[in-house]
N, CA, C and O atoms as a GROMACS GRO file, in nm:
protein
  592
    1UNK      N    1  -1.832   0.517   0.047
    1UNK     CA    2  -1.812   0.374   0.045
    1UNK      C    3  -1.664   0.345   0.065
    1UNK      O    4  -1.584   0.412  -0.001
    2UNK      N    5  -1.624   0.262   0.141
    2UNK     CA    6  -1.526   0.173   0.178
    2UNK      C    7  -1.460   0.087   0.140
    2UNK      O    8  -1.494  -0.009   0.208
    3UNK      N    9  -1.383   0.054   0.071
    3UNK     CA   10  -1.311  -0.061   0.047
    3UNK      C   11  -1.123  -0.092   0.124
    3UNK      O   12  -1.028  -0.015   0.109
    4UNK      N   13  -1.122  -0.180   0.177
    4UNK     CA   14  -1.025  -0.241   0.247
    4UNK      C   15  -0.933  -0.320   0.157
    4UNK      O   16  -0.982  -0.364   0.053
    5UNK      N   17  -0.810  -0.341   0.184
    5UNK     CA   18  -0.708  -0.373   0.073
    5UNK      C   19  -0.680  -0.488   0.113
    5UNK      O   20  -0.668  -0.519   0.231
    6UNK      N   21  -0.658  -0.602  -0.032
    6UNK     CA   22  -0.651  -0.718  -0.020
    6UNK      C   23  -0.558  -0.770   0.024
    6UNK      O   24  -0.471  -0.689  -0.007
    7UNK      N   25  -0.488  -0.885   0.100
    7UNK     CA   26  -0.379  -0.887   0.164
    7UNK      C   27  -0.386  -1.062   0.129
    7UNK      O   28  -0.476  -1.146   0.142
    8UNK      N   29  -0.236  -1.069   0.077
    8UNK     CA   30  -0.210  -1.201   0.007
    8UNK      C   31  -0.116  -1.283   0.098
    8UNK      O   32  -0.078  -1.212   0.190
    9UNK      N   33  -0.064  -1.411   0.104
    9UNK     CA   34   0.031  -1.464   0.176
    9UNK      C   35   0.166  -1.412   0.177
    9UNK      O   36   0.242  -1.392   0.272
   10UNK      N   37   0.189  -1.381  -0.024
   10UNK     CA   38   0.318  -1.359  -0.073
   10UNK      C   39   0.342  -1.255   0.015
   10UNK      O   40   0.434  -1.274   0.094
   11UNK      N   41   0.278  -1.140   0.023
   11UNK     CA   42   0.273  -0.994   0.095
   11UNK      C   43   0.298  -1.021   0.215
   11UNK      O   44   0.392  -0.946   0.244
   12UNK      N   45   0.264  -1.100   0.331
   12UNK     CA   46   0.306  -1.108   0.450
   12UNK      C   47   0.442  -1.172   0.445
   12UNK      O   48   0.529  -1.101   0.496
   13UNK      N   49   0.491  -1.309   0.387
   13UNK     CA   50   0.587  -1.331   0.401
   13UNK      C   51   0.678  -1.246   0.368
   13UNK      O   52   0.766  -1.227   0.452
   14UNK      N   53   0.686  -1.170   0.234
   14UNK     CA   54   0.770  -1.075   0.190
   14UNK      C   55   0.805  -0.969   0.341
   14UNK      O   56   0.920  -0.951   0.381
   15UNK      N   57   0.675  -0.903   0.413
   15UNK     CA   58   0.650  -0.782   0.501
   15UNK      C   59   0.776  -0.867   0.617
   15UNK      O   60   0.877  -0.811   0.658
   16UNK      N   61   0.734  -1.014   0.652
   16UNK     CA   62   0.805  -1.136   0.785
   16UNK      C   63   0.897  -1.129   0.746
   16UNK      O   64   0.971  -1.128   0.844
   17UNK      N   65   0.995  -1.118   0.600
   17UNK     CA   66   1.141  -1.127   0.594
   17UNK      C   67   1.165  -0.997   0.586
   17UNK      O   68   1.281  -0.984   0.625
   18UNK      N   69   1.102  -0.845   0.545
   18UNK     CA   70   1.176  -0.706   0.526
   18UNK      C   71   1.169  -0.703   0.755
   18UNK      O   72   1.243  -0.623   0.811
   19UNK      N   73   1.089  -0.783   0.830
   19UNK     CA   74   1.102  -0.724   0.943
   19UNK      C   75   1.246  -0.807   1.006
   19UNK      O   76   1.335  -0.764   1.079
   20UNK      N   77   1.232  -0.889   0.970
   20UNK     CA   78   1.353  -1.032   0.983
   20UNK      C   79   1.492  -0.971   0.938
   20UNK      O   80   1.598  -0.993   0.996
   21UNK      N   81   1.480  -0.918   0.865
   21UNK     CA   82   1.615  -0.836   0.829
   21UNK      C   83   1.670  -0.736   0.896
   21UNK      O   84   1.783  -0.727   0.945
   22UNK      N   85   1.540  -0.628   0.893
   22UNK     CA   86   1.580  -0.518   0.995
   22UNK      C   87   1.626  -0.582   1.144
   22UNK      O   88   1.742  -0.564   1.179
   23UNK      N   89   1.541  -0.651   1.226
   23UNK     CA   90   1.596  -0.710   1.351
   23UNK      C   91   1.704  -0.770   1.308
   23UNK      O   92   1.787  -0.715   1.380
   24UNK      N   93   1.762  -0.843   1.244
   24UNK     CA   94   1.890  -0.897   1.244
   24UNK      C   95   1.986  -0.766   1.223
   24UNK      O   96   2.068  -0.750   1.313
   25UNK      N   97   1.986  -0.672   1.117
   25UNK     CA   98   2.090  -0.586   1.088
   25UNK      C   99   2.091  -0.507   1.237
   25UNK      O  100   2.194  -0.457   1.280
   26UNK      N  101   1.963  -0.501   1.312
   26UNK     CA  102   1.968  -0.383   1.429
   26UNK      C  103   2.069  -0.431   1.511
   26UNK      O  104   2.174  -0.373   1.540
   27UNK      N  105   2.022  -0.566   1.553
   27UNK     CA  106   2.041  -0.642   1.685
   27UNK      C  107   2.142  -0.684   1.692
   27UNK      O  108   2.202  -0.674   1.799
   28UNK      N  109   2.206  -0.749   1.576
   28UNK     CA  110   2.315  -0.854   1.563
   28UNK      C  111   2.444  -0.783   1.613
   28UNK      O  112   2.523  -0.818   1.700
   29UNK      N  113   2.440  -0.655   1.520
   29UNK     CA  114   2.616  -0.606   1.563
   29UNK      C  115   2.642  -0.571   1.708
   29UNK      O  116   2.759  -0.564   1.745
   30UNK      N  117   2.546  -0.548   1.791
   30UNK     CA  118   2.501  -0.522   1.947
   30UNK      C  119   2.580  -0.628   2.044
   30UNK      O  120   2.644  -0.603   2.146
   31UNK      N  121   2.552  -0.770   1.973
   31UNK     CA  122   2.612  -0.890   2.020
   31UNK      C  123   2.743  -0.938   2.009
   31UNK      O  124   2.805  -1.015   2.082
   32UNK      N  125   2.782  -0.870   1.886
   32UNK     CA  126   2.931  -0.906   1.883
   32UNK      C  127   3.033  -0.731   1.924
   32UNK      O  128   3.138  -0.701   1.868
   33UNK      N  129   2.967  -0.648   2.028
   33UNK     CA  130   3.034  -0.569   2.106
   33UNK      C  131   2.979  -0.511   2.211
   33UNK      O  132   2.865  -0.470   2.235
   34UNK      N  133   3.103  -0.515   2.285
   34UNK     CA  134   3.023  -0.463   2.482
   34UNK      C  135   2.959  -0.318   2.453
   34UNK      O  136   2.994  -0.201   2.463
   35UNK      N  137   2.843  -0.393   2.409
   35UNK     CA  138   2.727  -0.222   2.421
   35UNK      C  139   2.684  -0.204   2.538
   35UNK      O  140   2.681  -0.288   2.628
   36UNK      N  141   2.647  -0.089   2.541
   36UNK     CA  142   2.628  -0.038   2.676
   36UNK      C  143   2.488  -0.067   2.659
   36UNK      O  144   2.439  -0.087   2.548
   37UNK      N  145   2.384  -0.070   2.831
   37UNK     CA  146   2.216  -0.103   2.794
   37UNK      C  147   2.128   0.006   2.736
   37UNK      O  148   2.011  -0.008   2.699
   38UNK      N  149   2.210   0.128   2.734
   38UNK     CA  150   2.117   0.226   2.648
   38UNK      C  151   2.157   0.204   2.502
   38UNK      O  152   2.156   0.298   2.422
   39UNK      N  153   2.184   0.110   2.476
   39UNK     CA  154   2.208   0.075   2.301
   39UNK      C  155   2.127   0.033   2.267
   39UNK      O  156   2.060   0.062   2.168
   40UNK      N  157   2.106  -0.091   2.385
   40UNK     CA  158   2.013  -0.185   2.347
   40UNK      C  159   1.849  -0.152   2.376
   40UNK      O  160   1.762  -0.232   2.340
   41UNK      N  161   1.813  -0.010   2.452
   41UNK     CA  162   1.696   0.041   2.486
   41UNK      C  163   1.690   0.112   2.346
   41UNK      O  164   1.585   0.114   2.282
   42UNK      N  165   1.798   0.167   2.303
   42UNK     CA  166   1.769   0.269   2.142
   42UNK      C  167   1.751   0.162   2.020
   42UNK      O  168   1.672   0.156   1.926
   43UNK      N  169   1.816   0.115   2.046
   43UNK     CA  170   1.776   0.009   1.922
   43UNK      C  171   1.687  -0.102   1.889
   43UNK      O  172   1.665  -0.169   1.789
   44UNK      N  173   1.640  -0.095   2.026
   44UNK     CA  174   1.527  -0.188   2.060
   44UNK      C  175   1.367  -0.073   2.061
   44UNK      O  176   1.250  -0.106   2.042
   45UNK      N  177   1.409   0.026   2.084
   45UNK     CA  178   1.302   0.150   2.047
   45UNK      C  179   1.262   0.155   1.920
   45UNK      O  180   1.150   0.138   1.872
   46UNK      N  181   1.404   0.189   1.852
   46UNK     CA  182   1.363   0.194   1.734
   46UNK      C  183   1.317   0.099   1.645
   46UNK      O  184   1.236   0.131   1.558
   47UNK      N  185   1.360  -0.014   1.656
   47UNK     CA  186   1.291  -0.094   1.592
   47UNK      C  187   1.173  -0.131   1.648
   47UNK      O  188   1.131  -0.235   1.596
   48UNK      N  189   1.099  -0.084   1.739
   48UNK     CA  190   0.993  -0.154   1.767
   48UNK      C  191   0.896  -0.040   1.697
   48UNK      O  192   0.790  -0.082   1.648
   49UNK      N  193   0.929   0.126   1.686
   49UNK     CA  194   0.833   0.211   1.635
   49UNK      C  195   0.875   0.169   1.462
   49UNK      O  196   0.796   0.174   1.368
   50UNK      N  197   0.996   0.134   1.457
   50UNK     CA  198   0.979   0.104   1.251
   50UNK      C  199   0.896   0.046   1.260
   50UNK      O  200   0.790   0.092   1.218
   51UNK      N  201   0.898  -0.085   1.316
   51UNK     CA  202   0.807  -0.190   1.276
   51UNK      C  203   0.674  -0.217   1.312
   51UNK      O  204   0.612  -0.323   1.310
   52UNK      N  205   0.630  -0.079   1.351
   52UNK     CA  206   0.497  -0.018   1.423
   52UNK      C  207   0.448   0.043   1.257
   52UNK      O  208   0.359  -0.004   1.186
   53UNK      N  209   0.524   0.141   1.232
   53UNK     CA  210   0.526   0.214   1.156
   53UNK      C  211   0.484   0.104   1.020
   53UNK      O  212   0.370   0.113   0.974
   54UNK      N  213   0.556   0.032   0.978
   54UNK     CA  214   0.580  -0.055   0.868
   54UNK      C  215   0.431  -0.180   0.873
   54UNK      O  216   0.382  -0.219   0.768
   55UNK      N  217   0.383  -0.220   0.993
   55UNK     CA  218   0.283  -0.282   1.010
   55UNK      C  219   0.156  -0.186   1.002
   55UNK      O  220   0.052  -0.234   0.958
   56UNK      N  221   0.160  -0.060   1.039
   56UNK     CA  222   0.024   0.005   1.034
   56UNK      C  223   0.039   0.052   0.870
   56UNK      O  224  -0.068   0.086   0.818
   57UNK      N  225   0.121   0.055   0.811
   57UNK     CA  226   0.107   0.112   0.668
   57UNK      C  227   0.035   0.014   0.582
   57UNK      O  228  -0.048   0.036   0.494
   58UNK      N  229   0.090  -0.115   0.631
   58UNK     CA  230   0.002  -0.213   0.560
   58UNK      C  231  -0.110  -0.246   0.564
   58UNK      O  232  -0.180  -0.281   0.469
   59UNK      N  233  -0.151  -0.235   0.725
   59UNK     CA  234  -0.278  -0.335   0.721
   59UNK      C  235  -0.340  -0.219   0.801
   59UNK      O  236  -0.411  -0.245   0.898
   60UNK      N  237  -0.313  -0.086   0.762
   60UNK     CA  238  -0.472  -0.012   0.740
   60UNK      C  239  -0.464   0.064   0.626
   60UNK      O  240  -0.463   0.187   0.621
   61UNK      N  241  -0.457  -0.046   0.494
   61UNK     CA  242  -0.439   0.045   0.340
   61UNK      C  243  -0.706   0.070   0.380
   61UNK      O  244  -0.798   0.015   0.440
   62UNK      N  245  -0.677   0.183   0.293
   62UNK     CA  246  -0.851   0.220   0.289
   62UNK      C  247  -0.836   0.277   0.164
   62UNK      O  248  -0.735   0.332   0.122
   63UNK      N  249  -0.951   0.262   0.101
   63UNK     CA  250  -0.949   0.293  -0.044
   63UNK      C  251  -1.126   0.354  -0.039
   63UNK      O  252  -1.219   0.294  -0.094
   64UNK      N  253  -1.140   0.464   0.027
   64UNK     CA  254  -1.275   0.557  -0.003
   64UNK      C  255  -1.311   0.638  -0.089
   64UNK      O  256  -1.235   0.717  -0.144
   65UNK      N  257  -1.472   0.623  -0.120
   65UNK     CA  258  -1.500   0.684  -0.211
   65UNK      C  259  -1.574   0.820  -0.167
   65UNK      O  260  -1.670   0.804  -0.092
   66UNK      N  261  -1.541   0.957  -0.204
   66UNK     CA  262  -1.587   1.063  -0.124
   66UNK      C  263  -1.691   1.125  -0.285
   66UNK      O  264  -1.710   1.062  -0.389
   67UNK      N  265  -1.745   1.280  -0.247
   67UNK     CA  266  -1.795   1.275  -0.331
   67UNK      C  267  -1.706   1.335  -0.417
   67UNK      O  268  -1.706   1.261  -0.515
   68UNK      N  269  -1.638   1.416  -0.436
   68UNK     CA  270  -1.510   1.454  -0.560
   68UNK      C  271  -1.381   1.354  -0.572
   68UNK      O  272  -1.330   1.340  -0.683
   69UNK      N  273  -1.345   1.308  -0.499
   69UNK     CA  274  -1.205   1.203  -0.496
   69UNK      C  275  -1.195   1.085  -0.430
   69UNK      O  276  -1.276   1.059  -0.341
   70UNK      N  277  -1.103   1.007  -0.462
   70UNK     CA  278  -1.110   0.859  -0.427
   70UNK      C  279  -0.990   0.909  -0.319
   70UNK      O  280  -0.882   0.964  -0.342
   71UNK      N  281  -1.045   0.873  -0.207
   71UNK     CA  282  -0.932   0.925  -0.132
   71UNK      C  283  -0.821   0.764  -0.071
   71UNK      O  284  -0.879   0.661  -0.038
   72UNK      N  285  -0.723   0.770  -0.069
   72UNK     CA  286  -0.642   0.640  -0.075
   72UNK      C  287  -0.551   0.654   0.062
   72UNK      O  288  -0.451   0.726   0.065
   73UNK      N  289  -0.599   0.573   0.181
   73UNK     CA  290  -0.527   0.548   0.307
   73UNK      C  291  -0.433   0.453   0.306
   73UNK      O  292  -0.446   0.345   0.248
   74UNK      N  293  -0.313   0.498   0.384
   74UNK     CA  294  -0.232   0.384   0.433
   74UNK      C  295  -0.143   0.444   0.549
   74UNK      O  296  -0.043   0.514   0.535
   75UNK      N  297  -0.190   0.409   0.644
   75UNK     CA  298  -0.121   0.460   0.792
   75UNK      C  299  -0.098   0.582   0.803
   75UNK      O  300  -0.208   0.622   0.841
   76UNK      N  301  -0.039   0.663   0.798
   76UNK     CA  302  -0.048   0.828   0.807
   76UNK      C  303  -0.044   0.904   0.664
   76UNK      O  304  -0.064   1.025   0.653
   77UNK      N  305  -0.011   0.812   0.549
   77UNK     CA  306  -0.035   0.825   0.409
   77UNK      C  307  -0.175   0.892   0.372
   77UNK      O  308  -0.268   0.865   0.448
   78UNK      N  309  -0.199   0.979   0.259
   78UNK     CA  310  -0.333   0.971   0.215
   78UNK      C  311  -0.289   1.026   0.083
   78UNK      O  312  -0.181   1.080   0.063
   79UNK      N  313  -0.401   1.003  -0.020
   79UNK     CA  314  -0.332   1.079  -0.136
   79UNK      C  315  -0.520   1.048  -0.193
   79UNK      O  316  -0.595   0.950  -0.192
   80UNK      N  317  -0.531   1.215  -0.241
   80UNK     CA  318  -0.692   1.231  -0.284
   80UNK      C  319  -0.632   1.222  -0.464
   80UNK      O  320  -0.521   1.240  -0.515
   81UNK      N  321  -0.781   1.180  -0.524
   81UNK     CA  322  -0.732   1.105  -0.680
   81UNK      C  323  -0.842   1.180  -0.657
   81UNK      O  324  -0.906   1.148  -0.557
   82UNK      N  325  -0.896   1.305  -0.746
   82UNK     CA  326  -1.026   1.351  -0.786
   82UNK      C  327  -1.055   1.251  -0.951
   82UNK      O  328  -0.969   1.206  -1.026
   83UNK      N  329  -1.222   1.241  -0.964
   83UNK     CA  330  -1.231   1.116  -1.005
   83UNK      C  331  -1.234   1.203  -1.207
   83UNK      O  332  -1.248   1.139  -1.311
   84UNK      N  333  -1.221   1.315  -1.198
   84UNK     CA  334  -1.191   1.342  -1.350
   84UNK      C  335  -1.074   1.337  -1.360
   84UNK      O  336  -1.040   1.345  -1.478
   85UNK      N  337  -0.946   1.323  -1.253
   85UNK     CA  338  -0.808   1.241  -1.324
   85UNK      C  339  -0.785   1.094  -1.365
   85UNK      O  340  -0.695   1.027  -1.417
   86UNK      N  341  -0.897   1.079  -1.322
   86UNK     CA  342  -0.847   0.926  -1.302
   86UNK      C  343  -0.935   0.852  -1.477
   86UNK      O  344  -1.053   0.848  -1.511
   87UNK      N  345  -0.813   0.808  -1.544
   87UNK     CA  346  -0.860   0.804  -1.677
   87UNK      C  347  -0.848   0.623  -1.711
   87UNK      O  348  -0.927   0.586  -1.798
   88UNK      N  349  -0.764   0.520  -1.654
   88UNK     CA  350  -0.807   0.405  -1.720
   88UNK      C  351  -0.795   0.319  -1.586
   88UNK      O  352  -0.718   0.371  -1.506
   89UNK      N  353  -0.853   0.200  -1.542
   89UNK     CA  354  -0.822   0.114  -1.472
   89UNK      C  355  -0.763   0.003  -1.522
   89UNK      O  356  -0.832  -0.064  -1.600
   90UNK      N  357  -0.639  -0.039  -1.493
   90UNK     CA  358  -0.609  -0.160  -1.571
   90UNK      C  359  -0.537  -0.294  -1.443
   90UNK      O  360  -0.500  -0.261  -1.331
   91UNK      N  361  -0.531  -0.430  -1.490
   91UNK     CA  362  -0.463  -0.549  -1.361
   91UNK      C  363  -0.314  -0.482  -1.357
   91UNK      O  364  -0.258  -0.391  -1.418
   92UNK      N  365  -0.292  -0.538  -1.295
   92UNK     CA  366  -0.158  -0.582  -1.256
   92UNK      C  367  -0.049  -0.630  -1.166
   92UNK      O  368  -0.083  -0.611  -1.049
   93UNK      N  369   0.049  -0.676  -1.174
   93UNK     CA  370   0.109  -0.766  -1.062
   93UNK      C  371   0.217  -0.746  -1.082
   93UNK      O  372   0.302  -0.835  -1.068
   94UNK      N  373   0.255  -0.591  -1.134
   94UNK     CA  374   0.383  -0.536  -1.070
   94UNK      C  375   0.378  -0.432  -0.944
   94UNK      O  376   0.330  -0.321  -0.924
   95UNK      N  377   0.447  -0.519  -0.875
   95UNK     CA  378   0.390  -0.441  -0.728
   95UNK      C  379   0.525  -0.354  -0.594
   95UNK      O  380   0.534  -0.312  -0.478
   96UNK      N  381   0.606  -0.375  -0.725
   96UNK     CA  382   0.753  -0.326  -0.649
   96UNK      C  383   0.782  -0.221  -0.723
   96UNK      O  384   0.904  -0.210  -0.732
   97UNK      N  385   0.734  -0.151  -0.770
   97UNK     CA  386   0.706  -0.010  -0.847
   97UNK      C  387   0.644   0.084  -0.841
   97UNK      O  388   0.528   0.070  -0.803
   98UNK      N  389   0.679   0.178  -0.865
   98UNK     CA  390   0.621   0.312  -0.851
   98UNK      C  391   0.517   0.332  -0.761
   98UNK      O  392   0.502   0.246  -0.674
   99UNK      N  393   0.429   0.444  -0.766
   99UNK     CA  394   0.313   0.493  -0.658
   99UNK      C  395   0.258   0.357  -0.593
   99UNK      O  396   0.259   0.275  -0.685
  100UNK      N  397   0.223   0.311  -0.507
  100UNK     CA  398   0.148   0.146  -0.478
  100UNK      C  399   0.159   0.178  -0.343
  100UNK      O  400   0.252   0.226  -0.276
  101UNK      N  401  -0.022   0.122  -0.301
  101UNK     CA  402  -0.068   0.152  -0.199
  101UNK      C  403  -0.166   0.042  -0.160
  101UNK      O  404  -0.289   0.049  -0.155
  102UNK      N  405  -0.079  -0.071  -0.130
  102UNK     CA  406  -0.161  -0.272  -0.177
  102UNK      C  407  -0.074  -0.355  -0.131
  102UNK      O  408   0.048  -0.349  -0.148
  103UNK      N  409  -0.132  -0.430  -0.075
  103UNK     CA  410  -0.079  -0.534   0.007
  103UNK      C  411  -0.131  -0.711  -0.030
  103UNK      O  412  -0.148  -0.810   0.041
  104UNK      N  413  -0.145  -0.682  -0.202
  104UNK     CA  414  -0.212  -0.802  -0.267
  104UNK      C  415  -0.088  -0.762  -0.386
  104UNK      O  416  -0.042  -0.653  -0.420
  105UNK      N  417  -0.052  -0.919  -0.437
  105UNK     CA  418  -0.011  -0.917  -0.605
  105UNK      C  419  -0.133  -0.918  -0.690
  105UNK      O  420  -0.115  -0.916  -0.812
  106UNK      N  421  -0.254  -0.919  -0.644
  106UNK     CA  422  -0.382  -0.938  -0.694
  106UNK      C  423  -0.419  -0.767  -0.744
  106UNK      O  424  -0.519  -0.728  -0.685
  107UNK      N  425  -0.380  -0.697  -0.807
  107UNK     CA  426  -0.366  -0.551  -0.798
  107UNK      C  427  -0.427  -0.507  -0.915
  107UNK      O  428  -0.437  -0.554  -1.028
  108UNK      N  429  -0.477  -0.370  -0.842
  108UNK     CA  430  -0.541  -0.248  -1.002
  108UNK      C  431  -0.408  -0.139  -1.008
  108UNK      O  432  -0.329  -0.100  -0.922
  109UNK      N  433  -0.419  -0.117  -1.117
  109UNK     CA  434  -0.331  -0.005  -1.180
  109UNK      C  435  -0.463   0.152  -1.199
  109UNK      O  436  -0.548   0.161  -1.288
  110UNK      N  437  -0.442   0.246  -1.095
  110UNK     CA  438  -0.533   0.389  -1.169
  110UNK      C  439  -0.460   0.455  -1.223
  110UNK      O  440  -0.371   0.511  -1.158
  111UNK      N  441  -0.475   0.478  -1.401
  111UNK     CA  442  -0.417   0.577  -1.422
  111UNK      C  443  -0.428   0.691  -1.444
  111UNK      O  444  -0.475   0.712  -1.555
  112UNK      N  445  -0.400   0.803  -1.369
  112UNK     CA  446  -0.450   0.932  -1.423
  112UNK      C  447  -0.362   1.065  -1.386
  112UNK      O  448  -0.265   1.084  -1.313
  113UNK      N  449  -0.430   1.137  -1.459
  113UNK     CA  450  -0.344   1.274  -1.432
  113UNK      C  451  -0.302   1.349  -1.357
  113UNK      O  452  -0.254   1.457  -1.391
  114UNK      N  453  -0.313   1.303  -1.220
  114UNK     CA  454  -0.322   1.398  -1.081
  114UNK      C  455  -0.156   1.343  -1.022
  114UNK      O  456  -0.055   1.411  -1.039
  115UNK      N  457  -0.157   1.247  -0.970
  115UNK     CA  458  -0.007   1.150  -0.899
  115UNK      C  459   0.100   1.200  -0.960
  115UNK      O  460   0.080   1.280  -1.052
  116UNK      N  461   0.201   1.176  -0.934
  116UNK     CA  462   0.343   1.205  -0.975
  116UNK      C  463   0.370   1.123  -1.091
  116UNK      O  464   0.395   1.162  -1.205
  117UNK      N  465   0.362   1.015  -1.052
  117UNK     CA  466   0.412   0.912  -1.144
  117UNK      C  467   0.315   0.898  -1.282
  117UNK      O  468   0.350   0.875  -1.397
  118UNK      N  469   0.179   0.921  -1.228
  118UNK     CA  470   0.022   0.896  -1.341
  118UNK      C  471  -0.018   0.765  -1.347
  118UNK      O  472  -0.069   0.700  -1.439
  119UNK      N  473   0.015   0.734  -1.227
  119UNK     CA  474  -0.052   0.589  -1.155
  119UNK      C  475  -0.057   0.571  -1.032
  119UNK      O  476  -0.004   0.649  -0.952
  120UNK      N  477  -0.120   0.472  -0.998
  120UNK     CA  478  -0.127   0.413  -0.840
  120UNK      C  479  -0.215   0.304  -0.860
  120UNK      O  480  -0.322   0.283  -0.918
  121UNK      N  481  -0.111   0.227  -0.776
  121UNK     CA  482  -0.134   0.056  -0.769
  121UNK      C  483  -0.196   0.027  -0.648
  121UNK      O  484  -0.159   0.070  -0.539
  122UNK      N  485  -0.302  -0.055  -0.672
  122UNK     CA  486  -0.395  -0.040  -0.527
  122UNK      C  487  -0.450  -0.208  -0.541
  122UNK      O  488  -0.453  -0.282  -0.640
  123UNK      N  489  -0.489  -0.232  -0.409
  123UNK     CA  490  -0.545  -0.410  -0.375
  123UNK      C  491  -0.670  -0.400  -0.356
  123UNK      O  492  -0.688  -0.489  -0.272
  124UNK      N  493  -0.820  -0.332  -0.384
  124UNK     CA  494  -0.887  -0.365  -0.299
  124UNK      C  495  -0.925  -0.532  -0.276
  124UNK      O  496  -0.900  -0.620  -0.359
  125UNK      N  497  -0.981  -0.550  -0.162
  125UNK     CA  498  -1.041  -0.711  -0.172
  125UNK      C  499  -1.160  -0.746  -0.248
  125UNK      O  500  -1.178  -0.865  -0.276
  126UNK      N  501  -1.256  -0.643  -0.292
  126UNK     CA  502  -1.373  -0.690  -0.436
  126UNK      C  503  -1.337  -0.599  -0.474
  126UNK      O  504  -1.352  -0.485  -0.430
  127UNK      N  505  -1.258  -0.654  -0.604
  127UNK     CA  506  -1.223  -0.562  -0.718
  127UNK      C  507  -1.335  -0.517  -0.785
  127UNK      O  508  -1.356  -0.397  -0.805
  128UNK      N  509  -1.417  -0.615  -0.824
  128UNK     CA  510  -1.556  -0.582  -0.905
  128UNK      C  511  -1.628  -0.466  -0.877
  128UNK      O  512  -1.658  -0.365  -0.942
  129UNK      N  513  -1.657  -0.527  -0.703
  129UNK     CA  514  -1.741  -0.373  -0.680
  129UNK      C  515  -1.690  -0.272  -0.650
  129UNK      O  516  -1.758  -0.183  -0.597
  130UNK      N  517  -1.540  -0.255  -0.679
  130UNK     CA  518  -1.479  -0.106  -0.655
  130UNK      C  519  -1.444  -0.068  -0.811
  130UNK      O  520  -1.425   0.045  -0.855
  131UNK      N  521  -1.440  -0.177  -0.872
  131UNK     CA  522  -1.460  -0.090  -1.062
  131UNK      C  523  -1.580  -0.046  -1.062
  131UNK      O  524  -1.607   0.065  -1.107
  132UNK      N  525  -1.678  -0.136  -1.006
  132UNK     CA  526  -1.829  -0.082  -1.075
  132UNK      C  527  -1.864   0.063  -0.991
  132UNK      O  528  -1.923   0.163  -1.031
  133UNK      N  529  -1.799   0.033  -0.851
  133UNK     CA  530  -1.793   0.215  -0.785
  133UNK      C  531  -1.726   0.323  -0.872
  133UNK      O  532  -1.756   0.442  -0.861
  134UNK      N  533  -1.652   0.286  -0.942
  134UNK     CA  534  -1.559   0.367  -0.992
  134UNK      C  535  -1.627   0.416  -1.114
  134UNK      O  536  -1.629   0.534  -1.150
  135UNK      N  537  -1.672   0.333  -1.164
  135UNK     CA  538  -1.745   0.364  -1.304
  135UNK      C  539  -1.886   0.429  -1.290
  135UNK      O  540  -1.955   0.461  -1.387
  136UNK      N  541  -1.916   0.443  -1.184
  136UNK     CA  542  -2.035   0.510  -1.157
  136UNK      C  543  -1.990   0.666  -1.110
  136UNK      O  544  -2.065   0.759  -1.141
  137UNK      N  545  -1.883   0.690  -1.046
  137UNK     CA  546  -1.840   0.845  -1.037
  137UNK      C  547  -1.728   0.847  -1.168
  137UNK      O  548  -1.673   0.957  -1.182
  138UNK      N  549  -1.700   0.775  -1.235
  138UNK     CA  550  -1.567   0.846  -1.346
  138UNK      C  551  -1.649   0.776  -1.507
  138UNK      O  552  -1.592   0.684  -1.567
  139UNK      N  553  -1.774   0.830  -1.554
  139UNK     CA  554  -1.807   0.764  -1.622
  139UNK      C  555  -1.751   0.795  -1.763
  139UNK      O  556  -1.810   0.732  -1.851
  140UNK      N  557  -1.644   0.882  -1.813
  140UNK     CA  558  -1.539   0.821  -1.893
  140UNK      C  559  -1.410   0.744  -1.860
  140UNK      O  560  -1.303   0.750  -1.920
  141UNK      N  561  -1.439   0.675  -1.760
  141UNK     CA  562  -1.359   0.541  -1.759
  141UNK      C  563  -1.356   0.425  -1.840
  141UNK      O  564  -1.442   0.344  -1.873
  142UNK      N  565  -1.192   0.443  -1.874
  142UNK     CA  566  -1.165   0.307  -2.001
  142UNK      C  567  -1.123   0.205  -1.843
  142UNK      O  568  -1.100   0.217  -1.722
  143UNK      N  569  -1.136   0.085  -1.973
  143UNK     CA  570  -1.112  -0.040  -1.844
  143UNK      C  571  -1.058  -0.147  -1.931
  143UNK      O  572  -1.116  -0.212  -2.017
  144UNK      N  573  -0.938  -0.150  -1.891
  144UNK     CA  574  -0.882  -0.223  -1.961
  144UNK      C  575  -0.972  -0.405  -1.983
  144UNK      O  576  -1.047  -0.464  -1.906
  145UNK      N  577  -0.920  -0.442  -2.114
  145UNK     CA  578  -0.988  -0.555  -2.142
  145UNK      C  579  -0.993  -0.649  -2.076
  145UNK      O  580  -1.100  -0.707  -2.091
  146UNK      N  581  -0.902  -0.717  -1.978
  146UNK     CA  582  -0.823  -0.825  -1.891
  146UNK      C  583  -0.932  -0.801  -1.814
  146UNK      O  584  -0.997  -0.905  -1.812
  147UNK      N  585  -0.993  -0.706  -1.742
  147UNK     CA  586  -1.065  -0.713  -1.626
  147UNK      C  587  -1.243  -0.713  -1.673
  147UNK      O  588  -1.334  -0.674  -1.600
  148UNK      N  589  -1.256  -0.770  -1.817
  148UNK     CA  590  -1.407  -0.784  -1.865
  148UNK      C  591  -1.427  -0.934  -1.799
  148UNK      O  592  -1.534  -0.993  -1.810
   0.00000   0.00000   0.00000
């Protein structure tokens, strides 16, 4: 089973000003000196694969359910959560932190023993039916109270 990651306004505008920045820091100093046109082919390269790069991370986050691990996509990203690490689900809407793989402030926290950190922050778009997936392969899953 499949679940696709929720994607909020805040999240695009935030994604429209981190790309707004990079093109300005690339482009700008280009203009105020006689660059040569292979400057402007390299720097116009490169920013077009960052921001290749930076758009496919977002908007192909996948959040599958296999039969040993929750396996967690985001553009050439993957990171397998086997489902006996994974020990509490809880909200949250800190989303500029640690492991996070979500493109919603609308967010789950997994915490468990496998990740670096012993979390990962994820968006799906029906939260419900990806707890109730979850609770059907991790059935000592705590769940935090907020999400009764």
């Amino acid at each position: 089973m499949t679940f696709h990651s929720k994607i909020d306004s805040f999240f695009i505008r935030f994604l429209l000003a981190a790309i707004l920045i990079i093109a300005t820091v690339s482009f700008v100093p280009l203009l105020f000196e006689d660059a040569p046109f292979s400057a402007f082919v390299i720097v116009t390269a490169t920013f077009l694969l960052t921001t290749a790069l930076i758009l496919w991370i977002t908007f192909a986050i996948r959040y599958v359910f296999l039969d040993h691990h929750l396996l967690v996509k985001a553009g050439p990203f993957r990171s397998r959560i086997p489902y006996e690490s994974i020990l509490k689900v809880a909200p949250t809407r800190d989303i500029f932190t640690g492991y996070r793989l979500l493109s919603s402030r609308d967010a789950l926290e997994l915490i468990n023993n496998k990740t670096m950190f012993g979390t990962v922050k994820i968006s799906p778009e029906n939260q419900h039916s990806f707890i109730e997936e979850l609770k059907k392969r991790c059935p000592d899953l705590k769940i935090d109270g907020r999400l009764s």
